[in-house]
Backbone as a chain_set.jsonl record, in Angstrom:
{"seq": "XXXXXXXXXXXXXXXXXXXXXXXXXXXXXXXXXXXXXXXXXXXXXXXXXXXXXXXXXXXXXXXXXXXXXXXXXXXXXXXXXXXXXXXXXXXXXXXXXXXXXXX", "coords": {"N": [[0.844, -1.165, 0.0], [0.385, 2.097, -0.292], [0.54, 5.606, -0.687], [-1.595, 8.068, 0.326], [-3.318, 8.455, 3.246], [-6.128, 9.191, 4.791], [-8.251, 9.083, 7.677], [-8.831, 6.527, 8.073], [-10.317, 2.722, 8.546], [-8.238, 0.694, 9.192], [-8.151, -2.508, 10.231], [-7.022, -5.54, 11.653], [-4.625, -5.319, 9.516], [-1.833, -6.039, 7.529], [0.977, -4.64, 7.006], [3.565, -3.929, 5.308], [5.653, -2.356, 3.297], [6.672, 0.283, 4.006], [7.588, 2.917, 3.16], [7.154, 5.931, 1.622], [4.158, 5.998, 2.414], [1.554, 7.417, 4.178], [-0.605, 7.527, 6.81], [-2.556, 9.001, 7.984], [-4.579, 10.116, 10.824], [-6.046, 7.436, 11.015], [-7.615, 4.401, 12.325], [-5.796, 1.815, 13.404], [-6.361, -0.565, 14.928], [-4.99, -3.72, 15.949], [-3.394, -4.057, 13.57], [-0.497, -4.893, 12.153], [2.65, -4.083, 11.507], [5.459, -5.021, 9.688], [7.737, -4.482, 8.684], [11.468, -5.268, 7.21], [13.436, -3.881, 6.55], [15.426, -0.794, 6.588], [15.259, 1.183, 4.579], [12.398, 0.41, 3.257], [11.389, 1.394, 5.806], [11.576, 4.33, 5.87], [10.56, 7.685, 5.421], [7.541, 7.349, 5.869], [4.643, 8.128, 7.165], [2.975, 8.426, 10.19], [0.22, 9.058, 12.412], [0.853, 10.482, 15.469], [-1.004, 9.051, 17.6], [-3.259, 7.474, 19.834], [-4.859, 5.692, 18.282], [-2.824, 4.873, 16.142], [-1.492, 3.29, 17.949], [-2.506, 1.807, 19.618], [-2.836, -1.922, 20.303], [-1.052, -2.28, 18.023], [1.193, -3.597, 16.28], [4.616, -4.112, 16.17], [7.369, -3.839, 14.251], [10.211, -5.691, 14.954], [12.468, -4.304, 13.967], [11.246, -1.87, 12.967], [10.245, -1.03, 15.9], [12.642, -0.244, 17.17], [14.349, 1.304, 15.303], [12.599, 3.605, 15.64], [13.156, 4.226, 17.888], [15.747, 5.134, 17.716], [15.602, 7.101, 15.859], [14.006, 8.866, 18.021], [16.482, 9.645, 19.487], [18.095, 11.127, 18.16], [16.54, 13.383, 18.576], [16.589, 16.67, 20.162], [17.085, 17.958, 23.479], [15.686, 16.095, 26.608], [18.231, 14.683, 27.432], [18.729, 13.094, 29.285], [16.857, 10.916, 28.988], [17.122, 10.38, 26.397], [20.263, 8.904, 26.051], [19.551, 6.719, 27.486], [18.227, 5.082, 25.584], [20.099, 4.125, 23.975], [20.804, 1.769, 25.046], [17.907, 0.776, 25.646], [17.83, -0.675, 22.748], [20.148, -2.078, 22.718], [23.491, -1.857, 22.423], [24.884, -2.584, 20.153], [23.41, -3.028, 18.132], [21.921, -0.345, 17.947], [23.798, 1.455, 17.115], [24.82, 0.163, 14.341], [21.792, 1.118, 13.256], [22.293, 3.541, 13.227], [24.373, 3.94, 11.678], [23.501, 3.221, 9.393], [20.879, 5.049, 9.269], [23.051, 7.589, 9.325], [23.897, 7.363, 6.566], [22.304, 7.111, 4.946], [21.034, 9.781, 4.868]], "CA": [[0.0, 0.0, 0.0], [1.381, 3.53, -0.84], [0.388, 7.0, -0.883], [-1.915, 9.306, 1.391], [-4.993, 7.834, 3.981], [-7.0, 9.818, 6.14], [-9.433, 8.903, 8.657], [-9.032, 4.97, 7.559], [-10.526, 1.982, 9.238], [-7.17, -0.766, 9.036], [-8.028, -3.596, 11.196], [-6.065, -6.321, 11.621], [-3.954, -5.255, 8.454], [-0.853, -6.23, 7.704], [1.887, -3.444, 5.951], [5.328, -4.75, 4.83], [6.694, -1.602, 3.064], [6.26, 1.855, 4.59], [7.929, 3.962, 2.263], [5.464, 6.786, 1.009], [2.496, 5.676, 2.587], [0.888, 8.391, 4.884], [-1.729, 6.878, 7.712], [-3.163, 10.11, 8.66], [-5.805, 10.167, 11.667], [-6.212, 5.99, 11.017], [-7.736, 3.716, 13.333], [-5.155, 0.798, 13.068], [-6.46, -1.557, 15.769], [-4.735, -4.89, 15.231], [-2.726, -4.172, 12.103], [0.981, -5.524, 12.096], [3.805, -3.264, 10.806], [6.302, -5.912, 9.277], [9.14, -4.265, 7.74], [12.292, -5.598, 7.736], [14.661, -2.952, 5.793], [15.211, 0.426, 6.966], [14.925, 2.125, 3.395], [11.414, 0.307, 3.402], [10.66, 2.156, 6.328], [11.815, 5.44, 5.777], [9.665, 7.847, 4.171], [6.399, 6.419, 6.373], [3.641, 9.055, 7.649], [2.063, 8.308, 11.322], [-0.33, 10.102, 13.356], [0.924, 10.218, 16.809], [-2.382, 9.237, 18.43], [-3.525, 6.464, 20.876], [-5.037, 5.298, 17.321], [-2.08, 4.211, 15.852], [-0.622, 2.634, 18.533], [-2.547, 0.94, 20.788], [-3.05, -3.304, 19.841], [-0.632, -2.333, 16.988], [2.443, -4.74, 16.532], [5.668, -2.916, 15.515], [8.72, -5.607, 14.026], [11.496, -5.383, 15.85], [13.713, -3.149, 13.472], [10.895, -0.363, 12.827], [10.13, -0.383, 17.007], [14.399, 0.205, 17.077], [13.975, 2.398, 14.504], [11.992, 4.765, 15.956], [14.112, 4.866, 19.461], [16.832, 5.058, 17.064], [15.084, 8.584, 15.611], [13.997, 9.739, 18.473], [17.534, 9.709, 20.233], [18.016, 12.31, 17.35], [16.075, 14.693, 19.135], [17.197, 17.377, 20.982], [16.623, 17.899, 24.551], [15.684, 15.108, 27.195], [19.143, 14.211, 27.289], [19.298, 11.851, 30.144], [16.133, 9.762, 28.32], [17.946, 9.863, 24.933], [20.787, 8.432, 26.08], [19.071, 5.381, 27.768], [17.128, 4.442, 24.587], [20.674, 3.529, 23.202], [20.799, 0.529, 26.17], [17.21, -0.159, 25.023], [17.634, -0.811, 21.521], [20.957, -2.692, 22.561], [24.56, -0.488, 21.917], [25.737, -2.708, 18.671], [22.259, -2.602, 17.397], [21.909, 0.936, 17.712], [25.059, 1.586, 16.395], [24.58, -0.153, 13.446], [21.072, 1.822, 12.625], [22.782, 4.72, 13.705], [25.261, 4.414, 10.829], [22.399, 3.333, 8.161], [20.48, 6.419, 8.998], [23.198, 8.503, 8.496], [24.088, 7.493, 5.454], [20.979, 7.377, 4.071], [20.904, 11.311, 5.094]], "C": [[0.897, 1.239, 0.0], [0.321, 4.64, -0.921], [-0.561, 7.512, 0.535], [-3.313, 8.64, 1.861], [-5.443, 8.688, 4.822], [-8.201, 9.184, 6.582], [-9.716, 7.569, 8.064], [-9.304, 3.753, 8.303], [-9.312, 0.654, 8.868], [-7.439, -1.578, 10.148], [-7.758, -4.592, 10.959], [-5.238, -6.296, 9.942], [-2.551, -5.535, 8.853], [-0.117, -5.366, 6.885], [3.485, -3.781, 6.252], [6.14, -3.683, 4.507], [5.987, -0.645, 3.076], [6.541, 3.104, 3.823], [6.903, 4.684, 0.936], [4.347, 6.54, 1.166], [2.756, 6.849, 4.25], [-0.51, 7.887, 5.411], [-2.101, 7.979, 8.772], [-4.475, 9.997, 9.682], [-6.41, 8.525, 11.459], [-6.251, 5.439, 12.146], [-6.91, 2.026, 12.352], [-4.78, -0.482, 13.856], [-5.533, -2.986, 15.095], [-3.978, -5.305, 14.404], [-0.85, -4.268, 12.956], [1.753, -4.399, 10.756], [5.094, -4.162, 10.658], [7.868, -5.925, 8.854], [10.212, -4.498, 8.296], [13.501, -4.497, 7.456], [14.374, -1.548, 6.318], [14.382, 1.65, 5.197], [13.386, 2.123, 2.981], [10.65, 1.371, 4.624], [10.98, 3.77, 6.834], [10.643, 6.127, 4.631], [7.775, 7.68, 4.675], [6.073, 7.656, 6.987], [3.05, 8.685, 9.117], [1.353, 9.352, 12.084], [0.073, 9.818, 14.323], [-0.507, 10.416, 17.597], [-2.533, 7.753, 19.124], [-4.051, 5.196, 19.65], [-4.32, 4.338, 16.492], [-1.224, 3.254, 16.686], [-1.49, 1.088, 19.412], [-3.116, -0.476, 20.138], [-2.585, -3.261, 18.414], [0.761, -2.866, 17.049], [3.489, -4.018, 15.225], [6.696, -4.175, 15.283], [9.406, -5.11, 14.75], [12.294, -4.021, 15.044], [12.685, -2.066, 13.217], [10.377, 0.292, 14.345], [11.18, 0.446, 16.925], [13.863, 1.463, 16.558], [13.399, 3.876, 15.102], [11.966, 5.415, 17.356], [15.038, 5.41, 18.836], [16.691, 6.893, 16.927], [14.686, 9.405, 16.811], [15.366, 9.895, 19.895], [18.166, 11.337, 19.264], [17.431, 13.713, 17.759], [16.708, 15.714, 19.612], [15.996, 17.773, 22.556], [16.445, 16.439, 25.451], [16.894, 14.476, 26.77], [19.347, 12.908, 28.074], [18.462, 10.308, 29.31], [16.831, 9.308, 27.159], [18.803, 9.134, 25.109], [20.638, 6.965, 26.457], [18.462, 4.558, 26.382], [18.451, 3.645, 23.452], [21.072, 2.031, 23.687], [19.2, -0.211, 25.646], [17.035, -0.52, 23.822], [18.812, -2.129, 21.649], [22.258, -2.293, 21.557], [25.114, -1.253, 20.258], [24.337, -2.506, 17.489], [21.966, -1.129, 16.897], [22.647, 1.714, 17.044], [25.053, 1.706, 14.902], [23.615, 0.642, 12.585], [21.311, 3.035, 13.094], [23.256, 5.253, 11.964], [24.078, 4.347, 9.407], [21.48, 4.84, 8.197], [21.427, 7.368, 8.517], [23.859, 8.622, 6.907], [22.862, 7.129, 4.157], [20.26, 9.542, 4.105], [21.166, 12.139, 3.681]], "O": [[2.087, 1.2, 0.314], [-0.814, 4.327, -1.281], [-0.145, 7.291, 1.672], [-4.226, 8.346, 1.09], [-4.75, 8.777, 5.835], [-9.072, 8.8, 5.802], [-10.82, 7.419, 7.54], [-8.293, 3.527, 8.968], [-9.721, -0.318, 8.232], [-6.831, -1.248, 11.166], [-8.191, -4.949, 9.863], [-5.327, -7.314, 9.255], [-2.069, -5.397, 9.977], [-0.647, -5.28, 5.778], [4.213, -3.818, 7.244], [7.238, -3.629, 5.061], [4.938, -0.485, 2.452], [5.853, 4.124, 3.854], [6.298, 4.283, -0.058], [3.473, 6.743, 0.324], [3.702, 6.97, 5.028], [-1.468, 7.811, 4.642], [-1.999, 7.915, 9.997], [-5.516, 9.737, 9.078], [-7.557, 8.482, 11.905], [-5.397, 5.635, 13.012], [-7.222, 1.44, 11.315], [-3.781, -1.199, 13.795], [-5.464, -3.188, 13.883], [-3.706, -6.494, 14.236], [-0.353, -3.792, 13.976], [1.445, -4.121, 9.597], [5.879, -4.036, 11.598], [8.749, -6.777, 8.737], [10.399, -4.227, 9.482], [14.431, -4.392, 8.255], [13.216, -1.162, 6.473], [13.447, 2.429, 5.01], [12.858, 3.135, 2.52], [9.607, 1.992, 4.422], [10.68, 4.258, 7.923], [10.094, 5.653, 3.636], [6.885, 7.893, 3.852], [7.006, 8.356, 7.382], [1.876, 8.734, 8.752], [1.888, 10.428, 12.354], [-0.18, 8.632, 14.536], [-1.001, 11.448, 18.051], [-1.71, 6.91, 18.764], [-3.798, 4.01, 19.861], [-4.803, 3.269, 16.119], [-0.368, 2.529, 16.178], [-1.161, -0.075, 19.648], [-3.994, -0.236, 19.31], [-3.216, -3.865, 17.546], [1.462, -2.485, 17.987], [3.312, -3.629, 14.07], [6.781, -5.199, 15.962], [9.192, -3.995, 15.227], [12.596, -2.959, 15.588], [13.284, -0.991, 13.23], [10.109, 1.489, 14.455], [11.029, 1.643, 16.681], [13.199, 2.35, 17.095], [13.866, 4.998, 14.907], [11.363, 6.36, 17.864], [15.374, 6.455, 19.393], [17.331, 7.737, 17.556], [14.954, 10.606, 16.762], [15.092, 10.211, 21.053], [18.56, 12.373, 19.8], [17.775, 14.828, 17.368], [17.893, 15.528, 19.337], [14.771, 17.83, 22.665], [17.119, 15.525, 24.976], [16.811, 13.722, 25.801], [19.946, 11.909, 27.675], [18.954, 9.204, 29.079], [17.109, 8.133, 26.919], [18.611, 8.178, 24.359], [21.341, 6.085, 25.961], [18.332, 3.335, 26.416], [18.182, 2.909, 22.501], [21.565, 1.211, 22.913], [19.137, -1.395, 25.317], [15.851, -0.784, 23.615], [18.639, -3.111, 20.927], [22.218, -2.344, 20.328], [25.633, -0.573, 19.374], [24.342, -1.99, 16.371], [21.812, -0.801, 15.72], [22.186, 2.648, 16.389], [25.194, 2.741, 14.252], [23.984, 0.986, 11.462], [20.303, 3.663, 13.418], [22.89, 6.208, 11.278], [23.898, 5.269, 8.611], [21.451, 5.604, 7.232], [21.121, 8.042, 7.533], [24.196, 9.629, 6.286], [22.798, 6.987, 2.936], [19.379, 10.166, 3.515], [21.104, 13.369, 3.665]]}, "num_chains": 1, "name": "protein.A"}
């Protein structure tokens, strides 16, 4: 699936490659986020809402992933730094260096 959704009922869906798909205001009870490749999931739209998250199953490398990004942040320094212990330091590492050379 690809391009732009608003206000979409996905239940129990399954989505493999994230890149250019936009899941705007989506109720995504149930649905499985699969991807295994970062480049697949770069590029990917979410609403931060209780919507997208809650009874929604994240793979392992796009949960990472998205400790990975928000260690990128600025501010909350002491949290950022922990999130490189929960991702696991060679792991993190690793999608450390793929992000930035995908920059």
């Amino acid at each position: 699936m690809t391009g732009e959704h608003e206000d979409g009922l996905f239940f129990g869906c399954r989505f493999d490659r994230l890149n250019g798909l936009t899941l705007k205001d989506c109720d995504l009870n149930r649905s499985e986020f699969q991807t295994e490749k970062v480049r697949d999931a770069l590029g990917f739209t979410l609403t931060l809402s209780c919507l997208s998250f809650r009874n929604v199953k994240f793979s392992a490398l796009l949960f990472d992933l998205m400790l990975c990004l928000l260690s990128m942040s600025a501010g909350n320094d002491e949290k950022r730094a922990k999130l490189r212990d929960v991702v696991g330091a060679g792991r993190f590492d690793t999608l450390m260096r793929v992000l930035k050379g995908i920059e």
